[in-house]
MIRO-374142 format. One record per atom (N, C-alpha, C, CB): x, y, z; residue number from 1; residue in one letter. Coordinates in nm, 4 decimals, decimal comma. Each point is the difference from the previous one (the first is absolute). Glycine has a CB too. Layout:
<<X Y Z> NUM A>
...
***
This chain:
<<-6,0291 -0,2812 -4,7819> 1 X>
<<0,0637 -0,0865 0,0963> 1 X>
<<0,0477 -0,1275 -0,0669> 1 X>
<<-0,1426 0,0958 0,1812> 1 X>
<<0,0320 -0,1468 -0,2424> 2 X>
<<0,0431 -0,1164 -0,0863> 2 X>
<<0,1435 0,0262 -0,0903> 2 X>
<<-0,2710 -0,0568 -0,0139> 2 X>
<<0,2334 0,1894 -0,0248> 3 X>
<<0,1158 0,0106 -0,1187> 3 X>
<<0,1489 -0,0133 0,0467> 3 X>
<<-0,1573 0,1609 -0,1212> 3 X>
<<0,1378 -0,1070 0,2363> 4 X>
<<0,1534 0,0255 0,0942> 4 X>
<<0,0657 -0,1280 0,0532> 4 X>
<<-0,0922 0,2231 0,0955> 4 X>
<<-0,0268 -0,2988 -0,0812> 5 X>
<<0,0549 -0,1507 0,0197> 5 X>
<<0,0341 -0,1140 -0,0827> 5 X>
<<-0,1070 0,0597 0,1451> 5 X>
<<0,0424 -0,0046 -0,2536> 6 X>
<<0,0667 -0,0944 -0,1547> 6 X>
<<0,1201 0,0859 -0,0224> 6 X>
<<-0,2369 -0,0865 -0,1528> 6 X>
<<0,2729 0,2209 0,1567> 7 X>
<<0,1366 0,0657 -0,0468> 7 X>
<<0,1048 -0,0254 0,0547> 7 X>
<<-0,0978 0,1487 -0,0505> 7 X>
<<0,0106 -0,1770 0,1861> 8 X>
<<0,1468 -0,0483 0,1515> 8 X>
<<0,0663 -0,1314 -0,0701> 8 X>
<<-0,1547 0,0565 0,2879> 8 X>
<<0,0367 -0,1345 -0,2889> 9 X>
<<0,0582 -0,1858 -0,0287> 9 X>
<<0,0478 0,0359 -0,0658> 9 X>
<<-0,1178 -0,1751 0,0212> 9 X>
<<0,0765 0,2345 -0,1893> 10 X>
<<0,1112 -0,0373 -0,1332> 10 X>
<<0,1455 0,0738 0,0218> 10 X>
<<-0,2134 -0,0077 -0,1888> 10 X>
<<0,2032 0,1383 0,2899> 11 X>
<<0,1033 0,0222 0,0374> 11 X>
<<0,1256 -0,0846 0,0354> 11 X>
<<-0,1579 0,1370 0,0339> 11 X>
<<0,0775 -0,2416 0,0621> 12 X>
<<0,0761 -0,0547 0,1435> 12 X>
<<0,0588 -0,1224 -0,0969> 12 X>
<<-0,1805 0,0654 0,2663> 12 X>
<<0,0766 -0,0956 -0,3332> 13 X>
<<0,0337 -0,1412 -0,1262> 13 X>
<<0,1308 0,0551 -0,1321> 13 X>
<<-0,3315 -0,0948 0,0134> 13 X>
<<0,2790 0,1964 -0,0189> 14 X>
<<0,1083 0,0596 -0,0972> 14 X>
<<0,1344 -0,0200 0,0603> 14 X>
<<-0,1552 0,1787 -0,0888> 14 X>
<<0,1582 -0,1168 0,2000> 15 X>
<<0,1242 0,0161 0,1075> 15 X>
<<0,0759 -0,1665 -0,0138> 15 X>
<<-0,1492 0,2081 0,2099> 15 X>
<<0,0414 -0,2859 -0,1584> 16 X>
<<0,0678 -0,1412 0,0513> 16 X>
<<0,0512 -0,1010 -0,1535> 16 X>
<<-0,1969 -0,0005 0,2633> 16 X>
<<0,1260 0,0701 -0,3823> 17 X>
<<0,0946 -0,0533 -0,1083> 17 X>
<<0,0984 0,0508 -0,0281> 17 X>
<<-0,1386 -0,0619 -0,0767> 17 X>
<<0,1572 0,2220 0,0756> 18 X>
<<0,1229 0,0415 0,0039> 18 X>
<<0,0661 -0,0964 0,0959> 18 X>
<<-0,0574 0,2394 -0,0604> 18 X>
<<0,0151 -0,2524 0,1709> 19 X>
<<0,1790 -0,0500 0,0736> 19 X>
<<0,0110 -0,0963 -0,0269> 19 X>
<<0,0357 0,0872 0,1804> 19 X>
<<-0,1455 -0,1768 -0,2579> 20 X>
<<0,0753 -0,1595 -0,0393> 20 X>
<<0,0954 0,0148 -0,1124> 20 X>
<<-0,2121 -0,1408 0,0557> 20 X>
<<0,1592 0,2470 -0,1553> 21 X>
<<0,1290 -0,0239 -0,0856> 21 X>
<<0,1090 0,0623 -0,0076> 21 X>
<<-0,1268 -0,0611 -0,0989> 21 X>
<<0,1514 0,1376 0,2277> 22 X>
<<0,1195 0,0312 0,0528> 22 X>
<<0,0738 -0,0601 0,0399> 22 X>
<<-0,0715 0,1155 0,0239> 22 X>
<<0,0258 -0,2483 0,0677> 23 X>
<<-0,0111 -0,0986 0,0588> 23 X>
<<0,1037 -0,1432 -0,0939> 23 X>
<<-0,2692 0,1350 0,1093> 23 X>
<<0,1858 -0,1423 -0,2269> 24 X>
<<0,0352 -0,0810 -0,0931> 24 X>
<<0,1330 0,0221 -0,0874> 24 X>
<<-0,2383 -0,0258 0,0143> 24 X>
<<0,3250 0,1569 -0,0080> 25 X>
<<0,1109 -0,0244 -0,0420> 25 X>
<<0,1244 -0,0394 0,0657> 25 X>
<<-0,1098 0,1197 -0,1174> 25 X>
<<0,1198 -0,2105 0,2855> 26 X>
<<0,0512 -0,0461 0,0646> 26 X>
<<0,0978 -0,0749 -0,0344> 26 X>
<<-0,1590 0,0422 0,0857> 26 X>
<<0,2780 -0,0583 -0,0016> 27 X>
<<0,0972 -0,1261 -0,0270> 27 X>
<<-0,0352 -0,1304 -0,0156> 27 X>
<<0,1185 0,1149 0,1085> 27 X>
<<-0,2421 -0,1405 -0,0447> 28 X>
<<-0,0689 -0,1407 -0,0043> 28 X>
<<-0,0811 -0,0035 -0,0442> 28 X>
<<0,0496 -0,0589 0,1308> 28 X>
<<-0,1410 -0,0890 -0,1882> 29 X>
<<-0,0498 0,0047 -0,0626> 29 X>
<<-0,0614 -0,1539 0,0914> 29 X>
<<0,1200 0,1907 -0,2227> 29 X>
<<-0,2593 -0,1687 0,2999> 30 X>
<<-0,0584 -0,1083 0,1418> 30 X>
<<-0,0939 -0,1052 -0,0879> 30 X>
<<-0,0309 0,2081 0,2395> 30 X>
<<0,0054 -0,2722 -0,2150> 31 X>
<<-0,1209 -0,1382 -0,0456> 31 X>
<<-0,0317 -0,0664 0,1007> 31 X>
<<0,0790 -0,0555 -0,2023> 31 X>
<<-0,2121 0,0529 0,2196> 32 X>
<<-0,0405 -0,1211 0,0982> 32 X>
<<0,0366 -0,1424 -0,0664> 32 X>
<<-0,2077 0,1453 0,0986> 32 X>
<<0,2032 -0,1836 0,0382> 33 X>
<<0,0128 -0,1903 -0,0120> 33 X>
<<-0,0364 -0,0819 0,0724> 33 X>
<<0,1494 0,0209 -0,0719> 33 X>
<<-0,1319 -0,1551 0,0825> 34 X>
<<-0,0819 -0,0925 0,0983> 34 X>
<<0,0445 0,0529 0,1824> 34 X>
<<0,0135 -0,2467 -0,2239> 34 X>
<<0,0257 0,2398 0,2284> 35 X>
<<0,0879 0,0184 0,1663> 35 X>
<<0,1102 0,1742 0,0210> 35 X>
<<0,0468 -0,3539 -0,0152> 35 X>
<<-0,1189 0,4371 -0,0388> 36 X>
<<0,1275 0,1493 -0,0073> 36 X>
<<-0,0249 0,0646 -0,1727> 36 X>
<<0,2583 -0,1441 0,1922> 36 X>
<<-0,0954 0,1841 -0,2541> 37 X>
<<-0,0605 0,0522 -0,0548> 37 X>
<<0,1378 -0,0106 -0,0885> 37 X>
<<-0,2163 0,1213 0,1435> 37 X>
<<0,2195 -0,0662 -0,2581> 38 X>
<<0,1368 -0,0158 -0,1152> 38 X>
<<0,0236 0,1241 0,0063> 38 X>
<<-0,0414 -0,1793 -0,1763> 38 X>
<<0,1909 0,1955 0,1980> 39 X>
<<0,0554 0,1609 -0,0643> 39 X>
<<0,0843 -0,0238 -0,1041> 39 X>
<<0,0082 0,1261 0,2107> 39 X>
<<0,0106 -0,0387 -0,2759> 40 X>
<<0,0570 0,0209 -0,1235> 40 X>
<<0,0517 0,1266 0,0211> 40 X>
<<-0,1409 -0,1388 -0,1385> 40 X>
<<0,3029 0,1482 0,1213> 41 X>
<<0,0711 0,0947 0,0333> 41 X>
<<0,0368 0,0450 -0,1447> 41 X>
<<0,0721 -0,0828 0,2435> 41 X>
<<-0,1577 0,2169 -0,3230> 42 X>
<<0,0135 0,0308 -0,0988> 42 X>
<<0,1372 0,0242 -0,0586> 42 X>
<<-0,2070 0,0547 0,0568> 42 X>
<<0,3127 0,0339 0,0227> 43 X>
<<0,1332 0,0213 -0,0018> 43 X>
<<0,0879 -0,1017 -0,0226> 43 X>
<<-0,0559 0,1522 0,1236> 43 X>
<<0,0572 -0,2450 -0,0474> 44 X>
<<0,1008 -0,1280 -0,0215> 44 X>
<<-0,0764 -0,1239 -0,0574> 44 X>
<<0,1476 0,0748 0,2060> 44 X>
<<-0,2661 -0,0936 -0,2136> 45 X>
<<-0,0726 -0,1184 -0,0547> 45 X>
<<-0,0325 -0,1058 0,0984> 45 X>
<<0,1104 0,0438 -0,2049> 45 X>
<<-0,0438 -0,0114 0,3067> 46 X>
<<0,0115 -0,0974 0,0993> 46 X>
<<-0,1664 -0,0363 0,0486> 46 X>
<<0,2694 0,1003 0,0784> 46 X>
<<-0,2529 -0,2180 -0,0403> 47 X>
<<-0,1867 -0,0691 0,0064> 47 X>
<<0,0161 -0,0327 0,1669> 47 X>
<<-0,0649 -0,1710 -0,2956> 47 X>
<<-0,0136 0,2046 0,3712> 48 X>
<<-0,0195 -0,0238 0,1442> 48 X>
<<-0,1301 -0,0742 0,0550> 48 X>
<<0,1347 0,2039 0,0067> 48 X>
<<-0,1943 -0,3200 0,0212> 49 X>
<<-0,0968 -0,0637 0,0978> 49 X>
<<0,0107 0,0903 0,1494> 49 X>
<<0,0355 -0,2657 -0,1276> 49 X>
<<-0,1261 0,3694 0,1979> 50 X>
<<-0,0154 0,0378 0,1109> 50 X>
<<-0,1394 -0,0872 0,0441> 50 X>
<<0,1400 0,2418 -0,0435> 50 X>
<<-0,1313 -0,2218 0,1882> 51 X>
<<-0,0981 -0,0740 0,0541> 51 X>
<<0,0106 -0,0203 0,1774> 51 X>
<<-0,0021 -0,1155 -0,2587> 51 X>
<<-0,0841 0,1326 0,3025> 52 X>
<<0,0030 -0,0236 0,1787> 52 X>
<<0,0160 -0,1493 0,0242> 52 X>
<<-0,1752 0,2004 0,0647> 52 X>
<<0,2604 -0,1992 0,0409> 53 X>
<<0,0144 -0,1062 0,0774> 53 X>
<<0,0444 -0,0085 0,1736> 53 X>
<<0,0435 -0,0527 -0,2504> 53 X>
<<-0,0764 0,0368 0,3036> 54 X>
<<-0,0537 0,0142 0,1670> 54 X>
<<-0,0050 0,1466 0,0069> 54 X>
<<0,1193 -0,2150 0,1298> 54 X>
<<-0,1701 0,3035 -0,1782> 55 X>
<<-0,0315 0,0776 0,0089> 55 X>
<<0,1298 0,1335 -0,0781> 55 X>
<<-0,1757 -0,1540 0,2085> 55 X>
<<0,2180 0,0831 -0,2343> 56 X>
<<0,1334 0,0578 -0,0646> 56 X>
<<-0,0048 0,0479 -0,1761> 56 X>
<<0,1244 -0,1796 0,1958> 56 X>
<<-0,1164 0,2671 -0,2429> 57 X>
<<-0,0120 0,0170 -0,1626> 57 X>
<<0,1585 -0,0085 -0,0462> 57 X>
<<-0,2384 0,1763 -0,0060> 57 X>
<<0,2663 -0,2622 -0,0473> 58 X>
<<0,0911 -0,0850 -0,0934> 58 X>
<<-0,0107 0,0329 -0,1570> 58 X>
<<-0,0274 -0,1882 0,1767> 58 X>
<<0,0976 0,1951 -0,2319> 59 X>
<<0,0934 0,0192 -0,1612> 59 X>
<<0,0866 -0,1154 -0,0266> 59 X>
<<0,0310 0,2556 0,0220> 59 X>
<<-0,0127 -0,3570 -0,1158> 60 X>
<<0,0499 -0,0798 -0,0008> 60 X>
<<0,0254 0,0586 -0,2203> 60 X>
<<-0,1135 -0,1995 0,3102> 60 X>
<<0,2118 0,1689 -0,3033> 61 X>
<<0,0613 0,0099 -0,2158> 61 X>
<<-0,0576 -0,0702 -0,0373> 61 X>
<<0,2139 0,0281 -0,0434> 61 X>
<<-0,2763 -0,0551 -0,0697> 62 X>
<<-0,0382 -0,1222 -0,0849> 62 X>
<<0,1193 -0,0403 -0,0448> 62 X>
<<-0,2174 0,0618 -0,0732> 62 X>
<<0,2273 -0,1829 0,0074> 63 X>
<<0,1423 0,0157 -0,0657> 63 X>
<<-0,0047 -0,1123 -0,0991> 63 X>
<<0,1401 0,0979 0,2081> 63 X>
<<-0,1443 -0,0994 -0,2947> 64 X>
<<-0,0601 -0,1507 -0,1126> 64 X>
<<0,1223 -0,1343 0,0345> 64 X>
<<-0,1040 0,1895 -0,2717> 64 X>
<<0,2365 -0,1419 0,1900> 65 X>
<<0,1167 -0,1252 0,0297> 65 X>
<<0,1144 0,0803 -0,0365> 65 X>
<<-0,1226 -0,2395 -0,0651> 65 X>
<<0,1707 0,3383 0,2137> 66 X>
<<0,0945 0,0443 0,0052> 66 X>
<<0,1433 -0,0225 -0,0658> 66 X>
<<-0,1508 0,0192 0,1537> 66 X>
<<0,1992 -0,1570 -0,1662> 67 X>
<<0,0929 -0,0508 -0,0464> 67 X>
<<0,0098 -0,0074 -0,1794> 67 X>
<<-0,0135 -0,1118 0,2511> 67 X>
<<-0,1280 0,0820 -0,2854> 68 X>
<<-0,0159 0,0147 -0,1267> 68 X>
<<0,0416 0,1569 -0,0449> 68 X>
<<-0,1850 -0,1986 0,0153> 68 X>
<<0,0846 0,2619 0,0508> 69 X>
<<0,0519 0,1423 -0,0057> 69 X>
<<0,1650 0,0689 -0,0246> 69 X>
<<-0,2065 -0,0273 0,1506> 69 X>
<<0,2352 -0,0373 -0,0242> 70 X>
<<0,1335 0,0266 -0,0224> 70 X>
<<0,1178 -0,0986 -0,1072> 70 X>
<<-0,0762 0,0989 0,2474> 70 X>
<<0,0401 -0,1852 -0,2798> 71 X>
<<0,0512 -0,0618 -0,1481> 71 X>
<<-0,0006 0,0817 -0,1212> 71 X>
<<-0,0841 -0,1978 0,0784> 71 X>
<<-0,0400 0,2304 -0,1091> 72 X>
<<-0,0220 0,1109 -0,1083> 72 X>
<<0,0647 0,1078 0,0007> 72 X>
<<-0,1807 -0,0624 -0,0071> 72 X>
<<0,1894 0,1258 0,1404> 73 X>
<<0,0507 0,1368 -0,0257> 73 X>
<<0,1379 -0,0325 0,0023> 73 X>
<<-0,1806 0,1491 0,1012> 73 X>
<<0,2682 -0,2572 -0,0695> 74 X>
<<0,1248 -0,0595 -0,0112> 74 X>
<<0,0567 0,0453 -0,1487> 74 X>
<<-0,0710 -0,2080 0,1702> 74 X>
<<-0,0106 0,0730 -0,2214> 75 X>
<<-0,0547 -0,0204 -0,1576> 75 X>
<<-0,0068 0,1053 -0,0486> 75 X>
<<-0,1230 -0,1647 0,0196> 75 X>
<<0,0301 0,2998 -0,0016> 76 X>
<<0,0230 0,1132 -0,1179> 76 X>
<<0,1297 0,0534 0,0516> 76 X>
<<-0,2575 0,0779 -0,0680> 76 X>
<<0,3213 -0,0510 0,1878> 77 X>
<<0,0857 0,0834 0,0505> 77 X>
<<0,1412 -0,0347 -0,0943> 77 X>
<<-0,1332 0,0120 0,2599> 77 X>
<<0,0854 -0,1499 -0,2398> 78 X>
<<0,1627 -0,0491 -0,0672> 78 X>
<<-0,0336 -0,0303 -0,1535> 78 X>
<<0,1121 -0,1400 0,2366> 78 X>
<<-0,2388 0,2069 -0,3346> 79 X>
<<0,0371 -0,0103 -0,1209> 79 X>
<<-0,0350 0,1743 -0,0534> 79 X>
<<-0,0511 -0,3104 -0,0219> 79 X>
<<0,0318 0,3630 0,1386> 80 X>
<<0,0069 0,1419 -0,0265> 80 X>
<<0,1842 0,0505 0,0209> 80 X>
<<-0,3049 0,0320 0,1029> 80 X>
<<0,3790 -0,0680 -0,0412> 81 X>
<<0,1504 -0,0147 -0,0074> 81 X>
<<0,0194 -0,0478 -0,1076> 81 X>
<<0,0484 -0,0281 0,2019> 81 X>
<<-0,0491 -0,0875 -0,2665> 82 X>
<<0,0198 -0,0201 -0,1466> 82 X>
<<-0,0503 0,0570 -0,1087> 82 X>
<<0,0274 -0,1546 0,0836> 82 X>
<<-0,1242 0,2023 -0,0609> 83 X>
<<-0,0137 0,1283 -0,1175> 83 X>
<<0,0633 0,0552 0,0030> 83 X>
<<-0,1454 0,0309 -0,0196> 83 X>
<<0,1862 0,0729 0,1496> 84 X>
<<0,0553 0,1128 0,0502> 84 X>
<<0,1571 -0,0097 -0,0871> 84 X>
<<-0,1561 0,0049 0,2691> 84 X>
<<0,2108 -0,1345 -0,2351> 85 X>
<<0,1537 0,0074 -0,0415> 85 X>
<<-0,0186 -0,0064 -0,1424> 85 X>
<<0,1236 -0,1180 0,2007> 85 X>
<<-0,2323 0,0169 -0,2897> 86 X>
<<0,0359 -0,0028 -0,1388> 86 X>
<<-0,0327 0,1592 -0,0413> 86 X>
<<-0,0588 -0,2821 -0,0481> 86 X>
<<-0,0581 0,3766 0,0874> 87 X>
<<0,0431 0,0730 -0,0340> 87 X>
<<0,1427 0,1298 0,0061> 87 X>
<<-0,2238 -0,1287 -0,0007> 87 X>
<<0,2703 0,0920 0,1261> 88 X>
<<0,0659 0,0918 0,0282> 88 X>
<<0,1599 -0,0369 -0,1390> 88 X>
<<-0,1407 0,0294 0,3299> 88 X>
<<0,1496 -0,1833 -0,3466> 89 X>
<<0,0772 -0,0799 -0,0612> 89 X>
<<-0,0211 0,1022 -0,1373> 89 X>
<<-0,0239 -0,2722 0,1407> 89 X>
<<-0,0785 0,2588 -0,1805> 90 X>
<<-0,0679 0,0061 -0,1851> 90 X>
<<0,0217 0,1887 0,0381> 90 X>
<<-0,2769 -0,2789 -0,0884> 90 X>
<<0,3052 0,3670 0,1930> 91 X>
<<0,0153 0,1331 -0,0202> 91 X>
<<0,1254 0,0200 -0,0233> 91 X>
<<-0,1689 0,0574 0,1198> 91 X>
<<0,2923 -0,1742 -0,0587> 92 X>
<<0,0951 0,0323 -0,0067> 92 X>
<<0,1204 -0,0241 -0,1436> 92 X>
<<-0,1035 -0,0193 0,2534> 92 X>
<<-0,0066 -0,0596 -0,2962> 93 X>
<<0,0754 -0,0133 -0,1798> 93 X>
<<-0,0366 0,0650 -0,0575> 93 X>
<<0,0267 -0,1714 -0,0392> 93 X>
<<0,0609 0,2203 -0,0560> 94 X>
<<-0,0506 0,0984 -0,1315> 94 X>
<<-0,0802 -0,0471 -0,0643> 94 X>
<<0,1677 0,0859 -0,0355> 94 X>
<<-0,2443 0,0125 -0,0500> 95 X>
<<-0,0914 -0,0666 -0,0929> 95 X>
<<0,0374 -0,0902 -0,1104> 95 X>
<<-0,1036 0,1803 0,0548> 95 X>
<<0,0429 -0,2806 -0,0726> 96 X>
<<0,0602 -0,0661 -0,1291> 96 X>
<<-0,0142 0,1038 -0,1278> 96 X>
<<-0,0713 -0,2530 0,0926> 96 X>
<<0,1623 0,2180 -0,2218> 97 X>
<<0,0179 0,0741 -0,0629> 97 X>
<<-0,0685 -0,0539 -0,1296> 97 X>
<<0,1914 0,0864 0,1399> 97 X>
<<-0,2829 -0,0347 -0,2132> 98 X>
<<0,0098 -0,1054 -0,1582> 98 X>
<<0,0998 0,0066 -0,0742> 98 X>
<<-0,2000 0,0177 -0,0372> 98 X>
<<0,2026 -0,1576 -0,0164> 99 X>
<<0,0336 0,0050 -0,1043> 99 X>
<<-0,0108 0,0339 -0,1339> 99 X>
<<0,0189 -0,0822 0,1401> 99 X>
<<0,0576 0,1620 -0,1914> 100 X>
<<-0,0548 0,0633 -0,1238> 100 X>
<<-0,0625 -0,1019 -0,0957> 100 X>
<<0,1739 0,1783 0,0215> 100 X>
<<-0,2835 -0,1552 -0,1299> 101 X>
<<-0,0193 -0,0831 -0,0642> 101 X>
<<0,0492 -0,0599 -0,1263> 101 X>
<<-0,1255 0,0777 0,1275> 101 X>
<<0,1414 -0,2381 -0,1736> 102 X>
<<0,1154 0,0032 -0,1465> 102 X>
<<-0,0364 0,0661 -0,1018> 102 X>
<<0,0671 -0,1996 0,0285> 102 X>
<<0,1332 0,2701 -0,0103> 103 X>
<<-0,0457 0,0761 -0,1897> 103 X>
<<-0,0260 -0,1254 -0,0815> 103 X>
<<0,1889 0,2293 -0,0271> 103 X>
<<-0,2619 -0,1631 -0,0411> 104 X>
<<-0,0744 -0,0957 -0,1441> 104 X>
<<0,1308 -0,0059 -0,0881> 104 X>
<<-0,2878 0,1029 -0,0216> 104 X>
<<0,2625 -0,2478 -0,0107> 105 X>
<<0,1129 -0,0252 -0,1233> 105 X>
<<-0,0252 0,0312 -0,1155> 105 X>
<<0,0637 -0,1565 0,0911> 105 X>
<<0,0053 0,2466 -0,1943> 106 X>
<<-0,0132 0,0392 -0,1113> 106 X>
<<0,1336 -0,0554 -0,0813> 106 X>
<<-0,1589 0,2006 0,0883> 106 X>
<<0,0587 -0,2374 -0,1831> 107 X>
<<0,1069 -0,0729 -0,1310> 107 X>
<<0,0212 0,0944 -0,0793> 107 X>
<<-0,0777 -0,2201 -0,0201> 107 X>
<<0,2056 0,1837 0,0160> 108 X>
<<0,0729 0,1031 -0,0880> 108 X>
<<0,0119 -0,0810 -0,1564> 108 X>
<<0,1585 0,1230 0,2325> 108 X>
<<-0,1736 -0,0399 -0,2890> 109 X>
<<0,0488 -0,0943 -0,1529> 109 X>
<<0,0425 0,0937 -0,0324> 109 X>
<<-0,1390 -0,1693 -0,0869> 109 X>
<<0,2900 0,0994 0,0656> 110 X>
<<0,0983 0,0804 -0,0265> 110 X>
<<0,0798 -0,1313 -0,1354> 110 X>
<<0,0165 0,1827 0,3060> 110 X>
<<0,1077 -0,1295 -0,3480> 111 X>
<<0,0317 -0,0583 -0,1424> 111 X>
<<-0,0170 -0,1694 0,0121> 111 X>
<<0,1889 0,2160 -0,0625> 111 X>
<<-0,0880 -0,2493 0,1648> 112 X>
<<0,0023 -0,1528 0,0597> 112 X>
<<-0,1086 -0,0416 0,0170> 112 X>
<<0,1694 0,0152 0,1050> 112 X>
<<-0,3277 0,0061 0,0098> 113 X>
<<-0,1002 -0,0352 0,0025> 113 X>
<<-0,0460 -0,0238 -0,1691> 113 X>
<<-0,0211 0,1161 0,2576> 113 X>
<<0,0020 -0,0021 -0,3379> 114 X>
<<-0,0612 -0,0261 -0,1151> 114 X>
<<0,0538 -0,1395 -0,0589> 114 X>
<<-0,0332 0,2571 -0,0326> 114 X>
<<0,1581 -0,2467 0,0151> 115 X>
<<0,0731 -0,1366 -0,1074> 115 X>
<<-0,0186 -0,0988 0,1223> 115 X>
<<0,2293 0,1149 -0,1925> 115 X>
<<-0,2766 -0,1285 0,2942> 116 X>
<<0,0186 -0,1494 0,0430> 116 X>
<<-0,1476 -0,0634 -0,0161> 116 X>
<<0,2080 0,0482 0,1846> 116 X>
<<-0,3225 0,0487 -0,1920> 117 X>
<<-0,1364 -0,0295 -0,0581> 117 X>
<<0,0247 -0,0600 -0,1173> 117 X>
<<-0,1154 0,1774 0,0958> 117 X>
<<0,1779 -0,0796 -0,1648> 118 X>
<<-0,0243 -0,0420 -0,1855> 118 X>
<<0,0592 -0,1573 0,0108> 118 X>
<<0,0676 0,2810 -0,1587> 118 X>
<<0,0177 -0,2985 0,1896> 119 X>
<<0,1049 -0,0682 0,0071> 119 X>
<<-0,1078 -0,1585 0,0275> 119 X>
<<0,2301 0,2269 0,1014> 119 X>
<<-0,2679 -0,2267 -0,0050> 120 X>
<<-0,0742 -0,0883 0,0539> 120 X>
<<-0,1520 -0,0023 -0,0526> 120 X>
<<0,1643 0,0239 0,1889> 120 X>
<<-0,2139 0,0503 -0,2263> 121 X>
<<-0,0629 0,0376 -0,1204> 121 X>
<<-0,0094 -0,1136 -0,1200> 121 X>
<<0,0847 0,2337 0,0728> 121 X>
<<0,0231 -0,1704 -0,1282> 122 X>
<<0,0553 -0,0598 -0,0885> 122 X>
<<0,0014 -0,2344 -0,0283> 122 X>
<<0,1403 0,3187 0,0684> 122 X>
<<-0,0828 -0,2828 0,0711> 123 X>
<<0,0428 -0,1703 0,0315> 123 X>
<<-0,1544 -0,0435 0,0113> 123 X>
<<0,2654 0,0014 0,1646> 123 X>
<<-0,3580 0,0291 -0,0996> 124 X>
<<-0,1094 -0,0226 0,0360> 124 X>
<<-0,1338 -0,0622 -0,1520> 124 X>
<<0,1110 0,2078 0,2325> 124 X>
<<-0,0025 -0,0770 -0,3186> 125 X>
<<-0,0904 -0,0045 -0,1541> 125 X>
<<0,0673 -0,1681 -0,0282> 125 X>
<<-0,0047 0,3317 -0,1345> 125 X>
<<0,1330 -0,3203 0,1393> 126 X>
<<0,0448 -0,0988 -0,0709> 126 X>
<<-0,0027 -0,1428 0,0431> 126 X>
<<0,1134 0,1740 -0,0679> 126 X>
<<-0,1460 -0,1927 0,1940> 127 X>
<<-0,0202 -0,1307 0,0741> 127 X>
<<-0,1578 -0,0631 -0,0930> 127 X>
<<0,1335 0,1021 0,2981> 127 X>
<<-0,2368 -0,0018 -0,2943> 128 X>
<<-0,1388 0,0317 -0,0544> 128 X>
<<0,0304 -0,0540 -0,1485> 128 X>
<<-0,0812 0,2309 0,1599> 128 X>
<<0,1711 -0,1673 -0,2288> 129 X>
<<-0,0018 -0,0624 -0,1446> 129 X>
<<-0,0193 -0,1384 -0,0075> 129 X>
<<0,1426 0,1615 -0,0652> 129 X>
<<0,0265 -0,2191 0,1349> 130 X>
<<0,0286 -0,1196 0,0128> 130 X>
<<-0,1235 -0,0979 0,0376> 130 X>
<<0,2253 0,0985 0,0517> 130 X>
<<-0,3124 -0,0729 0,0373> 131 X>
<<-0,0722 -0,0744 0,0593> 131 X>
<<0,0061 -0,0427 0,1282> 131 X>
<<-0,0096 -0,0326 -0,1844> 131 X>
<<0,1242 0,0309 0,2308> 132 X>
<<0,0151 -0,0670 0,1057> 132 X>
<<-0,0369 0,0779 0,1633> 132 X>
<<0,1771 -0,1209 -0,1839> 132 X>
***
């Protein structure tokens, strides 16, 4: 007899946790509070204060500083458009092209190069003799 009545409860207990966490994958997400209770609307983020008043249950938005809010999203809206065009701008030019890199200068010594060395060469010895 005993046994049938501990198998019942863990039954009946088994049962009633199953449905809480059936329970728990809801659109909302409840908290108690001083006067009602907080919802949290998982889907949209949206934050709600509920709570009785003359007998009436009321939902009221939280809402931090609406206006601020809406500045910012101004603010990204209109520098997410300016991305938007520079890139669309930077798709519509061709790619820049390189420039090849400089051919290397190669000296030629050829008959003229040679005699204008010697040549100067030469003057270079003879300034050296002189002294001067």
């Amino acid at each position: 007899m005993r046994r049938s009545a501990v198998i019942f409860a863990a039954l009946a207990l088994t049962g009633t946790a199953a449905g809480d966490e059936t329970n728990r994958g809801g659109r909302y997400a409840v908290q108690p509070s001083d006067d009602g209770f907080v919802r949290l609307d998982t889907q949209t983020g949206a934050v709600s204060h509920c709570g009785r008043r003359d007998g009436v249950w009321f939902c009221e938005k939280l809402i931090e500083d609406q206006t601020a809010l809406d500045r910012r999203i101004a603010e990204i809206a209109a520098r997410l458009d300016a991305l938007t065009k520079a890139v669309a701008g930077l798709a519509a030019r061709p790619p820049a092209v390189a420039e090849p890199p400089p051919t290397p200068v190669v000296e030629r010594t050829d008959f003229t190069t040679r005699l204008m060395r010697r040549f100067y060469g030469l003057i270079r010895r003879m300034k050296g003799a002189d002294g001067t």
